[in-house]
N, C-alpha and C positions, 0 to 999 in steps of 0.2 A: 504493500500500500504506500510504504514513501516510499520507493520509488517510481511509483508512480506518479506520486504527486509532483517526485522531481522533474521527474521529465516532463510532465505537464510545464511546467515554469520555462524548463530549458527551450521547448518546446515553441511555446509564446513566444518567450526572447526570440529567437531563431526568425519566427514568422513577421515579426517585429511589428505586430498591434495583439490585441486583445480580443477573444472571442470572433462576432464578426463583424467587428468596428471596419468602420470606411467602406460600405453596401452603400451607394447614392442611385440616383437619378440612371437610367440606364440613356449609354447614348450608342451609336453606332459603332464604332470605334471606342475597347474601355481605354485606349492611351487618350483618346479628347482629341479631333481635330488635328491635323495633319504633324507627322512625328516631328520629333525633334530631329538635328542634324544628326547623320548617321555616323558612328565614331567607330563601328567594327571595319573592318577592314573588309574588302570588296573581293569575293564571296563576305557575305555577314562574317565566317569564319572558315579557316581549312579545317580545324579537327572538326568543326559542325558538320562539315559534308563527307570529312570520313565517317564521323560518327552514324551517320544516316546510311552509306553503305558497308558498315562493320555487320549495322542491325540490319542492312539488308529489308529495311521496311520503312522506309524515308518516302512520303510524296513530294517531290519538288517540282516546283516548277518556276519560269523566273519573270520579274516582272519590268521586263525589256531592259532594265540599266545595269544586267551582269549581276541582279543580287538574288541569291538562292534562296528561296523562299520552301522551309522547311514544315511540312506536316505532321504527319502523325507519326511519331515514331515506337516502335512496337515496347521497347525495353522502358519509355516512358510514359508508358500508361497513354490511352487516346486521349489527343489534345483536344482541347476545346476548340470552337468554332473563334472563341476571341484570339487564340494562339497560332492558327491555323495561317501563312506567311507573317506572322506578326515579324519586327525589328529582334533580332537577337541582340542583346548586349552582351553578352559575356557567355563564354565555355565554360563547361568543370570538368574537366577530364574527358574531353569533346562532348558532354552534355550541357542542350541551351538551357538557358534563360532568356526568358522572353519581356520584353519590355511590358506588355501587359500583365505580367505576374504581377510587377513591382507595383505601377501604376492604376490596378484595378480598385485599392483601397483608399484610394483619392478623385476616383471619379465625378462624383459632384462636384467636387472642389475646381480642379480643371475643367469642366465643362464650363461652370460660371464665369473662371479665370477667361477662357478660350473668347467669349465674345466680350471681354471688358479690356483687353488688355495688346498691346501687340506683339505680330508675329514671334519677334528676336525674343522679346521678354520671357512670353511663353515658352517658346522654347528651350530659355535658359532656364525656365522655373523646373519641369520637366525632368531638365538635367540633374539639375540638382538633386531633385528628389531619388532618382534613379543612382546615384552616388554615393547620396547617404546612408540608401536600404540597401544597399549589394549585401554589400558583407555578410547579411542576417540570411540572404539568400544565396547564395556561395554556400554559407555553411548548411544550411539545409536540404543544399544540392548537393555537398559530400556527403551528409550520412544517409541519403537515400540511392543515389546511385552505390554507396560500399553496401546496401543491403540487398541491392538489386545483384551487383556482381556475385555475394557469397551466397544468395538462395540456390537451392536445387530446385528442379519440377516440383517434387512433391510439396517441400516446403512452402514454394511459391503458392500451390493450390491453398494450402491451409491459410496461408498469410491473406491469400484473397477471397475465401471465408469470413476471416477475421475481420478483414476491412469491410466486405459488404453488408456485415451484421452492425460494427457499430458505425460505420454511415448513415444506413437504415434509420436505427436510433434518433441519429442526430437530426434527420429531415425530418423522422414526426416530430420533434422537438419543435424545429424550426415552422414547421404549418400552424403548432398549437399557435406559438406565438403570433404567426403572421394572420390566423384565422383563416388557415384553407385549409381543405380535406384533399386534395388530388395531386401528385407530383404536378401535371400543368396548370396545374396552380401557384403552387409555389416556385416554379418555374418563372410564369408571369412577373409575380410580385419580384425575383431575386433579381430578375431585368429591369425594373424598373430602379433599383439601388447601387444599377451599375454593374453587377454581375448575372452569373447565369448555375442553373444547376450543372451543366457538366464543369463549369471553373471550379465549381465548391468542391464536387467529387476529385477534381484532378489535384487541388490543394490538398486535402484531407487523405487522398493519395499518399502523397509526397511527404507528405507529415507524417502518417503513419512508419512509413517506410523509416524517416531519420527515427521514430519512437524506436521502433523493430532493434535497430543497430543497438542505440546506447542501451536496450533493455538487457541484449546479447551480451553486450560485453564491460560496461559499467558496472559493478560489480566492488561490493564493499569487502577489503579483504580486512578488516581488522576485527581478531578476534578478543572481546574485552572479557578482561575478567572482573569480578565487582571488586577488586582491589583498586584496576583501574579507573574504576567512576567514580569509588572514592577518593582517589586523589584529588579528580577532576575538580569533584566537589567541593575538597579543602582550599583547590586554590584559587576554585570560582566561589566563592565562600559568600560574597559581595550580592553576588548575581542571586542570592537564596533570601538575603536579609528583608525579613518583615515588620514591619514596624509595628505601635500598638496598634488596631482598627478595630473597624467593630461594622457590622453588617445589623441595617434595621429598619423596620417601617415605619411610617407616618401616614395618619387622620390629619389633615390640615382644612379646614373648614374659615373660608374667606370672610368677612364683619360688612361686606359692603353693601350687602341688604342682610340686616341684620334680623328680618324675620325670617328669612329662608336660613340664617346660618343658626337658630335657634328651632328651628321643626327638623334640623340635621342632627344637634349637641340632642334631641330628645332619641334618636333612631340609635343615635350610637350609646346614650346611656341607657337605655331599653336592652339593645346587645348585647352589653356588657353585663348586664344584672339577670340576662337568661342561665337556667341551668341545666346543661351547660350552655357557656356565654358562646354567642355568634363568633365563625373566624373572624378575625381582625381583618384579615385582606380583604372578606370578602366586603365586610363596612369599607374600608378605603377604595373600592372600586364603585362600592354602589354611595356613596357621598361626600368624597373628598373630593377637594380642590389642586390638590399637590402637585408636582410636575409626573408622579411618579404612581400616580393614583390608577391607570388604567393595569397596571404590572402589582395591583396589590400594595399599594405604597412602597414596595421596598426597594432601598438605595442599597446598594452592592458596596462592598467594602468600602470605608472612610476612615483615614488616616488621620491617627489624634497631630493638633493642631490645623485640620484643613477646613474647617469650620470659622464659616464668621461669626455664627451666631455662639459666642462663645459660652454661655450659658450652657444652652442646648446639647454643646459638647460634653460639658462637664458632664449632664444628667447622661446623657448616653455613654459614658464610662463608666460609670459605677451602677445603675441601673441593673437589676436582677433581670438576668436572661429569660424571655419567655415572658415577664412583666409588663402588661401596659402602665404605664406613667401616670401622673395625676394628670387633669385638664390645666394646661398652661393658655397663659390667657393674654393676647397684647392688643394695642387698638386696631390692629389692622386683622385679626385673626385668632382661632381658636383650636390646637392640634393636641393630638396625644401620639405620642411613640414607644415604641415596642424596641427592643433590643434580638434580634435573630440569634446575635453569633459574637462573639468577641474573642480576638486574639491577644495575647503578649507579643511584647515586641521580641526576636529572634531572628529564627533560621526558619528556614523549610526543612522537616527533618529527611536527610537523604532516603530513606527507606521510599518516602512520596514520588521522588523526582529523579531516583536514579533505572528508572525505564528513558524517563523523556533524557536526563544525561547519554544514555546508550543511543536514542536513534538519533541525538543530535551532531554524537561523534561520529558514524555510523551515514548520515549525508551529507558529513561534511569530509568523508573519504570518499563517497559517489559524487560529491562535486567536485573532489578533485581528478577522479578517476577519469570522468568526464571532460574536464577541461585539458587533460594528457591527451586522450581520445580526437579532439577536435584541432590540436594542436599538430599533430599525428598526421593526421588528414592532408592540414594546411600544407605541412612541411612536404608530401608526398603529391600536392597537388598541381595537375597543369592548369592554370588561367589561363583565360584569353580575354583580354576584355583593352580596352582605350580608354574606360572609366579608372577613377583611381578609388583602390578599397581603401578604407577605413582601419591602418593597422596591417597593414600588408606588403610587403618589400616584394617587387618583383624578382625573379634568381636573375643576380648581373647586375644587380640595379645598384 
């Protein structure tokens, strides 16, 4: 489970937004209006068009000025119709990237940009953008091409099980939200935000495929003993310290129409005088005024001096646990409180925290393991690109 979640994180990062941020307005073209200057070298690239007859399932065809206009290529999953001659920026080991990958998550944006602004400018915004997202997509294009290269048949089949189930998933997800029952439905509506269902399938593709990799071989090798967490413990000692607090609710009943806050003080001393007496919470949901009223009155832990009403503090220190209070009384208001829970000030005693000490040492060797892993990659990979990465030394440079 964490590592799942790690890779969930790493994951995002890589894709470089959240969830499925940047879905706009659908227009013809998701790069907006006529490309940017083309910076690949003319073919788009040479390993692109080895790469297309390595796999031997490349459609090409050109679009009169010598530039190879690459299709669907078998090894990476069928491309979408937005992909389909789109501009390549950049190889990863003769596998493209497509100017529309990068650019599909700012669709609306560029669309708006496109008739407000001119040619050169747009184009340079474009670029920009395209420059600053490489990187995230580079690395997301090594760990799924190394997962594509190390599958077998069989494994491949299983893996694409795996993918078309949680897919699946994620589109009825995606309909609840949007409010359709029909793939063309939600089809519709993803066009209209800028994308399309085969873009989302061929991203979540590709995602999968880098999860697949780091799940293989990320890999936490340290084996702790509880000797070892306790140390951790002693000499994160700091990171345990609790101070005194105390956990508890409040009845706060407002003075500003004072007959309504007097048919209140009559429900809750009725309450209290039943036997047995009403919960507390449930008087604070059904007649308090407090910020905290709808949750049962109750404030989650409060650390002695964080209190301005310093009184109040006092009494909620000493205050018999499980005790409603007498009725405190000011011009503005009329409350009573309860004390839930009260700590001393200390430690967390390790026996509490030395699970959560083990899986925090425990993903912070799968993050490093990880960061070896993609480093690995880098250091073993051919670019081709005329954009410059973010963090990346060309070999020779």
């Amino acid at each position: 489970m964490r590592l799942s979640r790690i890779l969930l994180t790493v994951l995002l990062a890589l894709a470089g937004c959240k969830g499925n941020g940047g879905l706009g307005p659908k227009v013809e073209n998701p790069v907006v209006g006529p490309p940017p200057p083309r910076r690949i070298g003319s073919p788009n690239s040479e390993q692109t068009e080895q790469y297309a007859k390595n796999e031997g399932s490349a459609k090409k065809t050109s679009n009169g000025n010598g530039v190879v206009l690459t299709g669907m290529v078998e090894s990476d999953a069928e491309l979408p119709k937005e992909l389909e001659g789109n501009r390549v920026v950049a190889t990863v080991n003769g596998a493209p990237i497509f100017a529309a990958e990068i650019l599909e998550r700012y669709a609306e944006q560029l669309a708006k940009m496109y008739e407000q602004v001119p040619p050169e400018q747009y184009r340079k915004q474009t670029d920009q953008l395209i420059e600053r997202d490489l990187r995230a997509h580079v690395e997301r294009k090594l760990l799924s091409e190394a997962t594509r290269k190390a599958l077998k048949k069989d494994q491949q089949k299983q893996l694409d099980g795996f993918v078309k189930k949680q897919l699946q998933e994620q589109l009825d997800e995606m309909k609840k939200s949007m409010g359709v029952t029909s793939t063309a439905e939600l089809d519709r509506e993803l066009q209209k935000r800028g994308t399309s269902l085969s873009m989302i399938e061929y991203q979540f593709r590709n995602r999968t495929l880098a999860q697949q990799y780091l799940a293989g071989k990320a890999k936490s090798n340290q084996k702790l003993s509880r000797q070892d967490l306790f140390a951790y413990y002693q000499q994160h000692l700091k990171e345990y310290e609790v101070k005194h607090r105390v956990k508890w609710q409040q009845i706060l009943i407002s003075r500003a129409n004072e007959v309504q806050a007097r048919a209140k003080l009559r429900i809750m001393s009725d309450g209290l005088q039943q036997k047995p007496s009403r919960d507390f919470g449930e008087m604070a949901v059904e007649i308090s005024d407090g910020p905290t009223a709808e949750n049962k009155g109750i404030y989650d832990w409060t650390n002695a001096g964080s209190l301005a009403d310093e009184k109040l503090e006092a009494l909620l220190f000493k205050l018999p646990v499980g005790e409603p209070s007498d009725l405190i009384e000011s011009t503005r208001n009329y409350q009573m409180v309860r004390v839930l829970e009260r700590q001393e000030a200390g430690h967390i005693p390790f026996d509490e925290v030395q699970d959560k000490i083990r899986n925090k040492l425990q993903d912070t060797d799968q993050q490093e393991e990880i960061g070896k892993l993609i480093d690995e990659l880098w250091a073993n990979a051919t670019i081709d690109t005329q954009y410059d990465i973010q963090g990346y030394e060309r070999p020779g440079s």
